[in-house]
Every structure is written in C-alpha cells, then in structure tokens.
C-alpha positions in Angstrom: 24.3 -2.5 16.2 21.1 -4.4 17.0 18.1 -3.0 17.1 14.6 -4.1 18.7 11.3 -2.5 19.2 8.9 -2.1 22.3 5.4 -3.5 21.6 4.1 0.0 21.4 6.6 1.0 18.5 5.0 -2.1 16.7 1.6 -1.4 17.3 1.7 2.2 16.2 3.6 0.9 13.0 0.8 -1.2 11.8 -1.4 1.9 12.3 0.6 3.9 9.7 0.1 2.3 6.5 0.2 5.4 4.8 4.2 5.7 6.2 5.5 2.8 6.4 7.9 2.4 3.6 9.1 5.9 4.9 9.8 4.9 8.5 11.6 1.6 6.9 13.5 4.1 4.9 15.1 6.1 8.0 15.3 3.2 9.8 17.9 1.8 7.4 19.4 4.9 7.6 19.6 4.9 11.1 21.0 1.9 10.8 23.7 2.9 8.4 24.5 5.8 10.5 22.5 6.8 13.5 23.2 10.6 13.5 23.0 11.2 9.8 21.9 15.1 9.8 18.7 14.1 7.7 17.5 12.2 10.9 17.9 15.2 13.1 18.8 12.9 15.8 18.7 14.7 19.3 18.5 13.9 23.0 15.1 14.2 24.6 14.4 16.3 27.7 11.4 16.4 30.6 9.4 13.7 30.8 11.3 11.9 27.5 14.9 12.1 29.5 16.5 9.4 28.7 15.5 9.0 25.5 16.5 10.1 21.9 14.4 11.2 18.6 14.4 11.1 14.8 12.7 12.2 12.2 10.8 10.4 10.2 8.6 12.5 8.1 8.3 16.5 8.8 5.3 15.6 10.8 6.5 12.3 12.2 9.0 11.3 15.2 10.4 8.0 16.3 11.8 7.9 20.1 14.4 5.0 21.0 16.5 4.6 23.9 19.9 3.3 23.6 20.0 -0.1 26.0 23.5 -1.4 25.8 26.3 0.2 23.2 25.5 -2.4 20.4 21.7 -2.2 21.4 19.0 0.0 20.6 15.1 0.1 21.0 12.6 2.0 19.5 10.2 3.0 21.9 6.9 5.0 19.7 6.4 6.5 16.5 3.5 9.3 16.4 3.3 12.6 15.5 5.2 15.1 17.1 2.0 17.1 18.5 0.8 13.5 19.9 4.4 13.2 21.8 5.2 16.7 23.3 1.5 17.1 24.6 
C-alpha cells in the first residue's frame, strides 16, 4: 500500500508538535494494518462521504480517502470538534 498526503494533512502536521510522534505511531500502524481496532477506523458520512477516519489520540482524528486499492491519502488531521462542526 502507498500512502501520500494532501498539502493540508502536511500543514496541519507541522502545527502539532506536541503529537507528532503519536500520529507517526498510528500511521505505522495503519500501515501495518489499516483497520487495527485501536484505530477505530470507520467510514465517514454527510459532508465527509467518501472519506474514512482514525484515531489518533482520544481527542485527535486523521481523515484519508482511499484513491486506488494500493493508494491511500491522508486528507487533515485536527481535532474532532474542529472536523464535525
């Protein structure tokens, strides 16, 4: 699986310092197995159809959209208040 990330996932990752080694944590274990139950991977719904969410911290959610079968990208991460307003 490859995996590639939209500007905006990058820009909001240099913004959170404070996570970072724990979004490069579930990353790899996304990568390892994308619907590993600690990653509470689901489907998104309303104005996010289309797209699918993990956890990253209990406070923090990455949304990617799946672009070919071998090809993934990560659209945001933010907090989860800041992505279902």
């Amino acid at each position: 699986m490859r995996v590639v990330y939209h500007k905006n996932f990058r820009k909001q990752y240099k913004k959170l310092r404070a996570i970072q080694r724990q979004i490069d944590e579930r990353l790899v274990l996304f990568m390892k197995n994308p619907f590993n139950p600690n990653l509470n991977n689901h489907a998104l719904s309303g104005k996010y159809r289309g797209y699918r969410s993990i956890n990253i911290t209990g406070v923090y959610r990455a949304f990617y959209e799946v672009i070919e079968a071998d090809l993934i990208q990560f659209i945001i991460v933010d907090t989860h208040s800041n992505l279902y307003r």
